[in-house]
BAKE-810720 format. One record per residue (C-alpha): residue in three letters; residue number from 0; x, y, z. Coordinates in nm, 2 decimals. Last residue first. Layout:
NODE, ALA, NUM, X, Y, Z
...
//
This chain:
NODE, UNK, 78, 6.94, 7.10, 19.89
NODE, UNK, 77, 7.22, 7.17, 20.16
NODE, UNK, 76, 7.49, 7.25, 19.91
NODE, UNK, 75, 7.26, 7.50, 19.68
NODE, UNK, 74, 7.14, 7.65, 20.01
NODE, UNK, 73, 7.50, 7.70, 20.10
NODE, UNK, 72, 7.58, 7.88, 19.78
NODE, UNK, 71, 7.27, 8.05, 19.86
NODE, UNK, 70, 7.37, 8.18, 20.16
NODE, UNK, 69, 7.75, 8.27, 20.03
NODE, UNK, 68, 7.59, 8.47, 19.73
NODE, UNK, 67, 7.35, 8.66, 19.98
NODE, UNK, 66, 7.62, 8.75, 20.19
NODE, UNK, 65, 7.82, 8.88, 19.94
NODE, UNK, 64, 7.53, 9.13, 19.80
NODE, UNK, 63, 7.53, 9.23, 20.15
NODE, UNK, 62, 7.84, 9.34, 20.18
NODE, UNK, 61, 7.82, 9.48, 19.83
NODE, UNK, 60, 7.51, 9.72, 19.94
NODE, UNK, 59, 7.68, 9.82, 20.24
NODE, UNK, 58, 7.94, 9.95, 20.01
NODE, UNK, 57, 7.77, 10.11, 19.77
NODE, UNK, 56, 7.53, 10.27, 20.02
NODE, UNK, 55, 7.82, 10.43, 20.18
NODE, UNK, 54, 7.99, 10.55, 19.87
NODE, UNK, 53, 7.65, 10.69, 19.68
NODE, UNK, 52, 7.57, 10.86, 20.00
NODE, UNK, 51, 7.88, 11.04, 20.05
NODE, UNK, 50, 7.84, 11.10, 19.70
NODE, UNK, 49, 7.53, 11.29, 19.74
NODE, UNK, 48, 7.67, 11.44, 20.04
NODE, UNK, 47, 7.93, 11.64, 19.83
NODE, UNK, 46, 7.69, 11.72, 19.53
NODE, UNK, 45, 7.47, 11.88, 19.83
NODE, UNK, 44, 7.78, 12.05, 19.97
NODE, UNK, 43, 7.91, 12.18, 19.58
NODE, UNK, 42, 7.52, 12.28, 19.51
NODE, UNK, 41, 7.53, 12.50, 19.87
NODE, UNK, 40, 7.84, 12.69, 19.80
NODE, UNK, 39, 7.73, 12.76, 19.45
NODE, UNK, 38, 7.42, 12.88, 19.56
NODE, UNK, 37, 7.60, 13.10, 19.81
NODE, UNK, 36, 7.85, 13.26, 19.52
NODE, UNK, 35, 7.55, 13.35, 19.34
NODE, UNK, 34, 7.36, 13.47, 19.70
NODE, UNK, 33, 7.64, 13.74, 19.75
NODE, UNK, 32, 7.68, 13.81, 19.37
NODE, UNK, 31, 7.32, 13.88, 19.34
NODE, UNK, 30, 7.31, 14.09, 19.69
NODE, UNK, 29, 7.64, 14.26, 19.54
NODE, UNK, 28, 7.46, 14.41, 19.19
NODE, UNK, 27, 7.17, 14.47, 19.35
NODE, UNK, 26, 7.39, 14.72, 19.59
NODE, UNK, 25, 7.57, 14.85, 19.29
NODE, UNK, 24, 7.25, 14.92, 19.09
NODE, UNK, 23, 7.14, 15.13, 19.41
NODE, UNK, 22, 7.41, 15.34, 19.44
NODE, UNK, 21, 7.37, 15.40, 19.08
NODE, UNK, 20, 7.01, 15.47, 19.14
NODE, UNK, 19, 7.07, 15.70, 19.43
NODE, UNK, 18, 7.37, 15.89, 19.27
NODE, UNK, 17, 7.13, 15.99, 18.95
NODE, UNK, 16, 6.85, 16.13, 19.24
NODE, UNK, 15, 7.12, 16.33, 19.45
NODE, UNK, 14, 7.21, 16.50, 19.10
NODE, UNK, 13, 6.90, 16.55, 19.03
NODE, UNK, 12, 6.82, 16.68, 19.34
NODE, UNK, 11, 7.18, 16.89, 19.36
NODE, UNK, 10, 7.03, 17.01, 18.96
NODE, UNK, 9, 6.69, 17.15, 19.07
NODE, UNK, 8, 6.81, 17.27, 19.36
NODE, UNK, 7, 7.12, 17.52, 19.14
NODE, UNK, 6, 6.82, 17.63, 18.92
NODE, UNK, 5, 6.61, 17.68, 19.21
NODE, UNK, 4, 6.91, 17.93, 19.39
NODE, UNK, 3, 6.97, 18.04, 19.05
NODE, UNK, 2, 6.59, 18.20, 19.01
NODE, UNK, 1, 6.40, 18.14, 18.69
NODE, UNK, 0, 6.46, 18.39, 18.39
//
């Protein structure tokens, strides 16, 4: 029959083994949720500036577009 003492290593490695691996499934399983939530952070701040854009250039484009309308309105008058 082997010895206790190497039955009773045999299990605390195994043991010490199984514990690794589930602490290391847990610490996977935080880094994803870590760098889920910042993706989502970042898509919301891009979507954000996006429409930032969108409103701005919107805008500036309709202030122009009315410029244009009154210059050719006058060009109309003047030709």
């Amino acid at each position: 029959a082997p010895l206790p003492q190497l039955s009773a290593a045999i299990a605390l490695v195994g043991g010490i083994s199984q514990q690794l691996q589930e602490r290391k499934a847990e610490a996977l399983a935080q880094i994803s949720a870590a760098f889920e939530d910042l993706e989502q952070a970042l898509q919301q701040r891009k979507q954000a500036l996006v429409s930032d854009l969108e409103a701005i250039c919107g805008a500036k484009q309709k202030v122009l577009q009315t410029q244009l309308d009154t210059l050719r309105q006058g060009q109309e008058h003047i030709g």
